[in-house]
N, CA, C and O of each residue as an XYZ file, in Angstrom:
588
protein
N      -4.316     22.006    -11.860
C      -3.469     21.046    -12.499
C      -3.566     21.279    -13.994
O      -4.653     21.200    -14.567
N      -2.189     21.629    -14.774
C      -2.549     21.729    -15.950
C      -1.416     20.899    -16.775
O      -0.306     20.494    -16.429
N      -2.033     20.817    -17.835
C      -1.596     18.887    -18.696
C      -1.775     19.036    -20.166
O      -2.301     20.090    -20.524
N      -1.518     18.387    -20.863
C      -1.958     18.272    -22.300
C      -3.005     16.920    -22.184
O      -2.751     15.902    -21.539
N      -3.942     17.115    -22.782
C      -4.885     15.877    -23.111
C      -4.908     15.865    -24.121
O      -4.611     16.843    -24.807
N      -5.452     14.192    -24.797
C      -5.530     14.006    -26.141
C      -6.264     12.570    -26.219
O      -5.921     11.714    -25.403
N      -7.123     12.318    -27.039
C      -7.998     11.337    -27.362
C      -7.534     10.898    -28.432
O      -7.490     11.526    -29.490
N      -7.016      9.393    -28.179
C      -6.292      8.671    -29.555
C      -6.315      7.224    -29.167
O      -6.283      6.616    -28.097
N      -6.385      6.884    -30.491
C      -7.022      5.556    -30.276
C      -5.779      4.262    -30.271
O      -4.709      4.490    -30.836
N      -6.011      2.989    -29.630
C      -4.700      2.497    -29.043
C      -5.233      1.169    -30.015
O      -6.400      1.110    -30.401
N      -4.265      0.176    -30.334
C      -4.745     -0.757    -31.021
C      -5.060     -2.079    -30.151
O      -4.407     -2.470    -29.183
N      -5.960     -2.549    -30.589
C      -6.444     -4.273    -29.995
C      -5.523     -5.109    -29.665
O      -4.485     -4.963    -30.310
N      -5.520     -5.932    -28.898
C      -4.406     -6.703    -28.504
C      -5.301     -8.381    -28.560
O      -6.195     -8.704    -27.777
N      -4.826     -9.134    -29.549
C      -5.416    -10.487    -29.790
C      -4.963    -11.990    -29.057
O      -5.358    -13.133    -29.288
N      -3.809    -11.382    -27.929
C      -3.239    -12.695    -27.646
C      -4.228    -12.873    -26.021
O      -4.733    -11.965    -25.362
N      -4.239    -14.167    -25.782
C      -5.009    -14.388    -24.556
C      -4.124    -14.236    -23.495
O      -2.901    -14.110    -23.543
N      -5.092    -14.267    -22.238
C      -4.532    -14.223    -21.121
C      -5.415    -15.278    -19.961
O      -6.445    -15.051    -19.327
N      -4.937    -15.931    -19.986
C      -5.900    -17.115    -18.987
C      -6.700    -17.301    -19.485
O      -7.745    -17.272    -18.835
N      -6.755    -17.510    -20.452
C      -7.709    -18.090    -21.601
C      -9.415    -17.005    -21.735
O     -10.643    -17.069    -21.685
N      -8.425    -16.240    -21.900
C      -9.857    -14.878    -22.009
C      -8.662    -13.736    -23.045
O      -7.445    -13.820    -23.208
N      -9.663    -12.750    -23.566
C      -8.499    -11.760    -23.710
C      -8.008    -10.756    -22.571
O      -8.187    -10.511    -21.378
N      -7.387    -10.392    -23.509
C      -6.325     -9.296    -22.719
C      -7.409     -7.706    -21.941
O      -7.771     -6.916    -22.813
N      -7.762     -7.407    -20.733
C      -8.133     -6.612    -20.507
C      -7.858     -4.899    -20.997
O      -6.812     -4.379    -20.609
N      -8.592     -4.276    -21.639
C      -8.190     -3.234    -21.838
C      -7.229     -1.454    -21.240
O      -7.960     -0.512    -20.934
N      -6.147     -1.328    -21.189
C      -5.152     -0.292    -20.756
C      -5.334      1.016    -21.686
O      -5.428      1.199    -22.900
N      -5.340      1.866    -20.500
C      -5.056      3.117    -21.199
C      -3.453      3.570    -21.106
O      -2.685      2.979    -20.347
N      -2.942      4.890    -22.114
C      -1.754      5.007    -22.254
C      -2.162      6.027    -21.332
O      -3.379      6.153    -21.464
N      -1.595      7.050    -20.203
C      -1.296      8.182    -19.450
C       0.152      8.751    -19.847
O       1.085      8.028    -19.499
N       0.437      9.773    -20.428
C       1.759     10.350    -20.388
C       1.384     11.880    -19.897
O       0.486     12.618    -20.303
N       2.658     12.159    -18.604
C       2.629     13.134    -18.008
C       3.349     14.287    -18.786
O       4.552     14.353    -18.537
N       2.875     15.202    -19.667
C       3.652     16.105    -20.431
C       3.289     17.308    -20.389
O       2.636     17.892    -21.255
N       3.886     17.955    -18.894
C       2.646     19.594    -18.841
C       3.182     20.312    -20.344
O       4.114     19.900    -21.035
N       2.419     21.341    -20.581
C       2.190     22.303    -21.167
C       3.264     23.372    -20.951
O       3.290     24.184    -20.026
N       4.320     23.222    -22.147
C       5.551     24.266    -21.884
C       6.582     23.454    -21.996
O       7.681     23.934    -22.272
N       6.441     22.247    -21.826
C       7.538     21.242    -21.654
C       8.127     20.775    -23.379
O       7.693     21.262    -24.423
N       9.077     19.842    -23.268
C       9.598     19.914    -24.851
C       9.052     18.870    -24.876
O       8.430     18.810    -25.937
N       8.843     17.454    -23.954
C       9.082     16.449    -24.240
C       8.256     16.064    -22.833
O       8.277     16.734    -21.801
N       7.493     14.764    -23.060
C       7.118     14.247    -21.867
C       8.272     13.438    -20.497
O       9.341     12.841    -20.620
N       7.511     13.751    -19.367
C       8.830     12.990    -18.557
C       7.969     11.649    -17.891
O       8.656     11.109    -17.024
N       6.689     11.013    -18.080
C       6.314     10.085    -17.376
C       5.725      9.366    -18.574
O       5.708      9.877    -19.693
N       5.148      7.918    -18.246
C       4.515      6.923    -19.442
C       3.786      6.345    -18.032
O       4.430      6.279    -16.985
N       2.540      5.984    -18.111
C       2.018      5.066    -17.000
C       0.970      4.244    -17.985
O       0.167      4.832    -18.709
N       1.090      2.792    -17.912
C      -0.094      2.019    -18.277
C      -1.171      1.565    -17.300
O      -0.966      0.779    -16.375
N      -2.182      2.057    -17.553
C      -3.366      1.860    -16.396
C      -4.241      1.166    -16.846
O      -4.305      0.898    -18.046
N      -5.281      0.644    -15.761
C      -6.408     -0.008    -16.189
C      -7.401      0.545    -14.772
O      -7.160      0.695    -13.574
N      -8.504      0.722    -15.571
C      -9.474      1.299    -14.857
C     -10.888      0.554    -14.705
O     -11.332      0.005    -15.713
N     -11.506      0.507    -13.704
C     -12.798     -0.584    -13.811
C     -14.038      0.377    -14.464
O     -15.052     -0.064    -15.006
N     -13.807      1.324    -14.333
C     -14.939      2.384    -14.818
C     -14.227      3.828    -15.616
O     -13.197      4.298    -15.134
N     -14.698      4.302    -16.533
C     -14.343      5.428    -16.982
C     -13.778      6.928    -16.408
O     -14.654      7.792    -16.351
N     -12.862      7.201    -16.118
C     -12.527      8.763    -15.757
C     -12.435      9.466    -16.735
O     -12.246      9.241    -17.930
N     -12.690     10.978    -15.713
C     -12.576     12.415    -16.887
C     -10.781     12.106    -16.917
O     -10.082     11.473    -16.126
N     -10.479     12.747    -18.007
C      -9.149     12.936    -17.825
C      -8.504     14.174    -16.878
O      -7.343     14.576    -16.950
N      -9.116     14.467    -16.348
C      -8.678     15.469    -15.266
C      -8.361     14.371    -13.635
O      -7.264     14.482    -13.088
N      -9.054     13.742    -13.250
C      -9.199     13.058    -12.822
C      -8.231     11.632    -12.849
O      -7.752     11.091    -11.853
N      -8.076     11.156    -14.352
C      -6.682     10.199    -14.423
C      -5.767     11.047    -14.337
O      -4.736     10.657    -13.789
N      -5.814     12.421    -14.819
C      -3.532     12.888    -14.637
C      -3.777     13.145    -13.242
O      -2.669     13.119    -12.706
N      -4.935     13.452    -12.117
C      -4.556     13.565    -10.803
C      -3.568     12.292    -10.215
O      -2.417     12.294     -9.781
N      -4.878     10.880    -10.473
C      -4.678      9.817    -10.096
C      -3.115      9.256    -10.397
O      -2.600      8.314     -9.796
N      -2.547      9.965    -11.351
C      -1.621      9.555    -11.891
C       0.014     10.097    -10.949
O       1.157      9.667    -10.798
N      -0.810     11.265    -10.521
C       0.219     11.987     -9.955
C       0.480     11.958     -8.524
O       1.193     12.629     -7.777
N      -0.374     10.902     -8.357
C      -0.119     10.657     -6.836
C      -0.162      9.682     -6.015
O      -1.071      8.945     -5.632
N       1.388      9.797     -5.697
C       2.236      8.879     -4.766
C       2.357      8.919     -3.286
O       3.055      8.160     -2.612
N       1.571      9.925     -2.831
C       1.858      9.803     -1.112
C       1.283      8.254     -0.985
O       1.908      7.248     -0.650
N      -0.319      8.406     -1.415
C      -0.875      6.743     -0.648
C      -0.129      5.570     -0.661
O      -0.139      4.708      0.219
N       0.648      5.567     -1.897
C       1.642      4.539     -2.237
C       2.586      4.494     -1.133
O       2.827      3.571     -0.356
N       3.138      5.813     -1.219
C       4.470      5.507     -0.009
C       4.322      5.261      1.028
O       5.085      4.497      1.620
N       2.919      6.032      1.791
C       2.656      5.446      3.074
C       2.403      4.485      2.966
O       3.104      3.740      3.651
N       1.807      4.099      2.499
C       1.450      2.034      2.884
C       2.888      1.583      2.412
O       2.940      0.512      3.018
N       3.972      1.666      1.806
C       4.481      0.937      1.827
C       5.719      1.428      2.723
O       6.610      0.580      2.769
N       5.998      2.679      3.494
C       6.261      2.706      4.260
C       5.787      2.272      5.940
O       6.462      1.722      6.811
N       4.115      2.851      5.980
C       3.686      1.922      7.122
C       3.252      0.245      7.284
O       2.563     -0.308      8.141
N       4.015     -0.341      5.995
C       3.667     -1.941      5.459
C       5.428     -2.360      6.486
O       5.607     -3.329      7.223
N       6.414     -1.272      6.158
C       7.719     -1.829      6.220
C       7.338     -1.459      7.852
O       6.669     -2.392      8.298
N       7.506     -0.630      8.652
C       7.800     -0.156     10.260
C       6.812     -0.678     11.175
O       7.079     -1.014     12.328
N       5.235     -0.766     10.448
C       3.918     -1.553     11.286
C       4.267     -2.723     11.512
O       4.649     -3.244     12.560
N       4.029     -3.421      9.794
C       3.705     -4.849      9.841
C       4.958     -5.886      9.490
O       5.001     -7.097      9.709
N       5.778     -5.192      8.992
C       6.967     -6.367      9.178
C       6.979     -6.380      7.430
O       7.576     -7.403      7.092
N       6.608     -5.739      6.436
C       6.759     -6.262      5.036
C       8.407     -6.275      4.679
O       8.781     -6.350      3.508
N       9.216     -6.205      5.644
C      10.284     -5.982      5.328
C      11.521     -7.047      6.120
O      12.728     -7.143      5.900
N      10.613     -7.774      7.129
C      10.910     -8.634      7.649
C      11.442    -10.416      6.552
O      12.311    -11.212      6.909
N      10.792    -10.497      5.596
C      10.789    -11.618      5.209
C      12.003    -12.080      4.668
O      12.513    -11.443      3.747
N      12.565    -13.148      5.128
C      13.714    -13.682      4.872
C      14.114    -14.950      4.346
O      15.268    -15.378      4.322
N      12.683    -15.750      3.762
C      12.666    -17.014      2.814
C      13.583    -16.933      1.061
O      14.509    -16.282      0.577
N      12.847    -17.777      0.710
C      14.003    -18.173     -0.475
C      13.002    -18.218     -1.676
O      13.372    -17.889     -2.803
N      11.486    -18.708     -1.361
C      10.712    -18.883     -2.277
C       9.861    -17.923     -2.582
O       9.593    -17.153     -1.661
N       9.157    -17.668     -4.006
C       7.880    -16.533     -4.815
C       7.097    -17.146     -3.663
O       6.941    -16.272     -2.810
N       6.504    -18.375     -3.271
C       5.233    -18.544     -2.876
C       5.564    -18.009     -1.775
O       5.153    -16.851     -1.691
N       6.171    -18.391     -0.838
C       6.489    -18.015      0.278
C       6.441    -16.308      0.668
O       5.723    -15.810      1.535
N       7.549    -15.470     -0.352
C       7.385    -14.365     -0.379
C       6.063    -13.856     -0.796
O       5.808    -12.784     -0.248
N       5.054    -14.323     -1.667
C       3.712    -13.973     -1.913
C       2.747    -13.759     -0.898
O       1.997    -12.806     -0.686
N       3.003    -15.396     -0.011
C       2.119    -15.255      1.215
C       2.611    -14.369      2.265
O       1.878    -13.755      3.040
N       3.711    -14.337      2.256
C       4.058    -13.094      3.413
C       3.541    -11.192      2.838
O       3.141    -10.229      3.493
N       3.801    -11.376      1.457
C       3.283     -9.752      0.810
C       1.696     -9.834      0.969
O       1.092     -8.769      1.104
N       0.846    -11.267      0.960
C      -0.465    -11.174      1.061
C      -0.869    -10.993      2.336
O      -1.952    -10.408      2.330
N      -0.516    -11.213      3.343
C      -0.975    -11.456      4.730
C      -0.622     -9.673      5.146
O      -1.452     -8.831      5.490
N       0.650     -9.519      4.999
C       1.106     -8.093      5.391
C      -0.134     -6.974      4.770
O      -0.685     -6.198      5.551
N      -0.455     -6.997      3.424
C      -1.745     -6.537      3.064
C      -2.691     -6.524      3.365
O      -3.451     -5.558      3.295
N      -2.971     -7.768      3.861
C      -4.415     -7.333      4.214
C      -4.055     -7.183      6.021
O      -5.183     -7.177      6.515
N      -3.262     -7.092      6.918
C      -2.937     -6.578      7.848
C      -3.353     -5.084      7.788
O      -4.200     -4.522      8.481
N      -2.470     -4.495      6.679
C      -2.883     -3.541      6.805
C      -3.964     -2.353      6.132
O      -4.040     -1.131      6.260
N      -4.878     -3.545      5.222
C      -6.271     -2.994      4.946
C      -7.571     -3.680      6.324
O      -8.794     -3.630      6.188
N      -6.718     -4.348      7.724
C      -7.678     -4.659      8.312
C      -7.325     -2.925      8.999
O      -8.140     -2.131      8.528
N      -6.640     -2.468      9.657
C      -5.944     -1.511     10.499
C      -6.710     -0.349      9.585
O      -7.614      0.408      9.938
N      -6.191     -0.435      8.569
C      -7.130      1.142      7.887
C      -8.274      1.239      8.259
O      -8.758      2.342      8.515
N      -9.217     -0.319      8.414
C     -10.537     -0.083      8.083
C     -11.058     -0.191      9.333
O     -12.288     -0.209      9.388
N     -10.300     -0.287     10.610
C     -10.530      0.474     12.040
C     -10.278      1.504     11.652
O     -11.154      2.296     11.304
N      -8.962      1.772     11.608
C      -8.888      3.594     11.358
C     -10.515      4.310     10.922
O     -11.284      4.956     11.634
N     -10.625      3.944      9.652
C     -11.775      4.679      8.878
C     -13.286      4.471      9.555
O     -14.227      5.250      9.399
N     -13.303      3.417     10.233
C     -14.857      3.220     10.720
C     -14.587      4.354     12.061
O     -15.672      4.744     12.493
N     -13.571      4.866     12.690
C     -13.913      5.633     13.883
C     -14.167      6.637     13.343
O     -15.155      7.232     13.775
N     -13.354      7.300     12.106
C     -14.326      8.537     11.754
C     -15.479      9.195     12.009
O     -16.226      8.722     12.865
N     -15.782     10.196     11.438
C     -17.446     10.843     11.997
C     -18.276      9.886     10.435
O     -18.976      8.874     10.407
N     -17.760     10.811      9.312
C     -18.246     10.305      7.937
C     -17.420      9.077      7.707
O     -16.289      9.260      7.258
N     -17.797      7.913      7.935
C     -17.318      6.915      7.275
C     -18.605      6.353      6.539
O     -19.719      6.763      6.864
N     -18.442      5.470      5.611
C     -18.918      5.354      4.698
C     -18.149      4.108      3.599
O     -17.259      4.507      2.848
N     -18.590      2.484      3.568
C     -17.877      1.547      2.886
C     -18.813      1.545      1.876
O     -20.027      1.441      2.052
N     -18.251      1.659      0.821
C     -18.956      1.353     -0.867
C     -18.011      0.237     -1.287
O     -16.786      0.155     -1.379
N     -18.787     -0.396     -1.456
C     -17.904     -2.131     -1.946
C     -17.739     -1.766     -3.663
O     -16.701     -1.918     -4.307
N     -18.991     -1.272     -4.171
C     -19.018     -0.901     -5.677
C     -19.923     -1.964     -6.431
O     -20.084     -2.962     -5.730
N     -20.412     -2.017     -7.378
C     -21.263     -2.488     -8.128
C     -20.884     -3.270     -9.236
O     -21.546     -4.207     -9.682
N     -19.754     -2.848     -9.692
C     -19.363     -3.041    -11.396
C     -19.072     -4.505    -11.252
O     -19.193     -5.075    -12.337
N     -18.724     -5.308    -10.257
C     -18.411     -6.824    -10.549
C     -19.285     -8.069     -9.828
O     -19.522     -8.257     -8.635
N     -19.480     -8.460    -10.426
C     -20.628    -10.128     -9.367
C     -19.815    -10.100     -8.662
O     -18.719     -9.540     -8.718
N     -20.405    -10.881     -7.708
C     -19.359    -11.824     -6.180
C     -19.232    -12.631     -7.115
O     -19.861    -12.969     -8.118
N     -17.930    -12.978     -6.400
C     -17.382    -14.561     -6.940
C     -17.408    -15.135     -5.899
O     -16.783    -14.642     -4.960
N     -18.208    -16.482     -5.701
C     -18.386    -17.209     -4.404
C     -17.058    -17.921     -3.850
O     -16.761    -17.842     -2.658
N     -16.235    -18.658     -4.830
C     -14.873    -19.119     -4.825
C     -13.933    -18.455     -3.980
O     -13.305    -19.119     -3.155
N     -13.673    -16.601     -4.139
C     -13.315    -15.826     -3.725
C     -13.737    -15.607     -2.272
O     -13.027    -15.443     -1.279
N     -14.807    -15.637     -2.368
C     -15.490    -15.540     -0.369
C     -15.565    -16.791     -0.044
O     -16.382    -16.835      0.876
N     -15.112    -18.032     -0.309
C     -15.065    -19.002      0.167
C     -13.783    -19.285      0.892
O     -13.424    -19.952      1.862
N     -13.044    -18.185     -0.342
C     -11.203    -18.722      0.834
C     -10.821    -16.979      1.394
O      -9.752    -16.568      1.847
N     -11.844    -16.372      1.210
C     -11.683    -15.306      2.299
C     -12.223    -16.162      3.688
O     -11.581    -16.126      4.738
N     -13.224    -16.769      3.569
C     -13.906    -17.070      5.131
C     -12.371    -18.517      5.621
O     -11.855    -18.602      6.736
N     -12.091    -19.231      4.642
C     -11.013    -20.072      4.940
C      -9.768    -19.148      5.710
O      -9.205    -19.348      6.786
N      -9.649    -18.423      5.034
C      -8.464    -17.576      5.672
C      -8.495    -16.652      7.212
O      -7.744    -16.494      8.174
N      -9.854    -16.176      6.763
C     -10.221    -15.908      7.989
C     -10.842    -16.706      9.126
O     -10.963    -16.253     10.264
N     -11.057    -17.383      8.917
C     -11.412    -18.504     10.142
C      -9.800    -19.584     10.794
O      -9.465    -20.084     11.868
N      -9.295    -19.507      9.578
C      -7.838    -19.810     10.055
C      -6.994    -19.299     10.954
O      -6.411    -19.929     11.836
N      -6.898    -17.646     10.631
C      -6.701    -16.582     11.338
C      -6.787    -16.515     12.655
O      -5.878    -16.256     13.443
N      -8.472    -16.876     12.997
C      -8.995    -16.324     14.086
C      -8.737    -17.480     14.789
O      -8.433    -17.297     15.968
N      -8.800    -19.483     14.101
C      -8.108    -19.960     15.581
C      -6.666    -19.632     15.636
O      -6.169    -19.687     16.761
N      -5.880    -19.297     14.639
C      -4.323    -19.201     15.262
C      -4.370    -18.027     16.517
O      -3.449    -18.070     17.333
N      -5.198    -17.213     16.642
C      -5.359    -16.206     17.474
C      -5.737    -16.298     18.996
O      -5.475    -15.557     19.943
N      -6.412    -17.410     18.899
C      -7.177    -17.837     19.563
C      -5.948    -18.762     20.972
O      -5.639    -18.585     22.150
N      -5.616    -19.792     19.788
C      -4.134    -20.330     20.368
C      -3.236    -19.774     21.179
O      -2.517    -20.396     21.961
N      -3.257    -18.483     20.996
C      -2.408    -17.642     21.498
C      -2.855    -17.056     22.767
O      -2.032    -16.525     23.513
N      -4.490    -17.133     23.153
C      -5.299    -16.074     23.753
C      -5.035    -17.356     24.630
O      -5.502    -17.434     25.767
């Protein structure tokens, strides 16, 4: 993979965001080497540092994207929804998601090498696993209902 890199510095951003600041973005522009002019701009945010070899990969790749949101539309129905409301449409884009990060993560545990790294860089937030277990216990009697 070959790219132009360049280390330059981006300016501070002072306005809040939920009453914290603004998390820090890097600029990515895709401009191989030979070219006149760049043809991509991506603003990213990263929880940990990459080589830059490593962000123009990340940058350049769209299969994972399309499959999930092709196997989001033909699996799970993300394409099904036919309400009127954000919330409504939210909870249907949230449920369809994690549908299909439950299905991956059969997929991946039958493997030979599987292997779950949750990662380190952030505390639990108890709040957060409090309405995961809500959701999931919800889940499991609507399921149940059915059984």
């Amino acid at each position: 993979m070959c790219g132009r890199t360049a280390d330059a510095g981006a300016p501070e951003v002072d306005r809040a965001h939920a009453g914290g600041p603004l998390e820090k973005v890097w600029l990515v522009v895709g401009w191989p080497a030979g070219d006149p002019a760049p043809y991509r701009y991506y603003l990213v945010h990263f929880h940990r540092p990459l080589t830059k070899a490593r962000c123009l990969k990340l940058s350049r790749s769209r299969w994972h994207i399309e499959q999930y949101l092709q196997r989001s539309k033909v699996d799970l129905g993300l394409d099904h929804f036919a309400g009127r409301s954000w919330r409504g449409f939210h909870h249907h884009l949230v449920l369809s998601a994690l549908a299909y990060l439950f299905i991956l993560t059969v997929y991946l545990r039958r493997k030979k090498n599987f292997w779950c790294h949750v990662g380190t860089d952030s505390p639990p937030d108890r709040a957060l696993a409090g309405e995961i277990e809500r959701a999931l216990s919800r889940m499991r009697n609507e399921i149940q209902a059915y059984l």
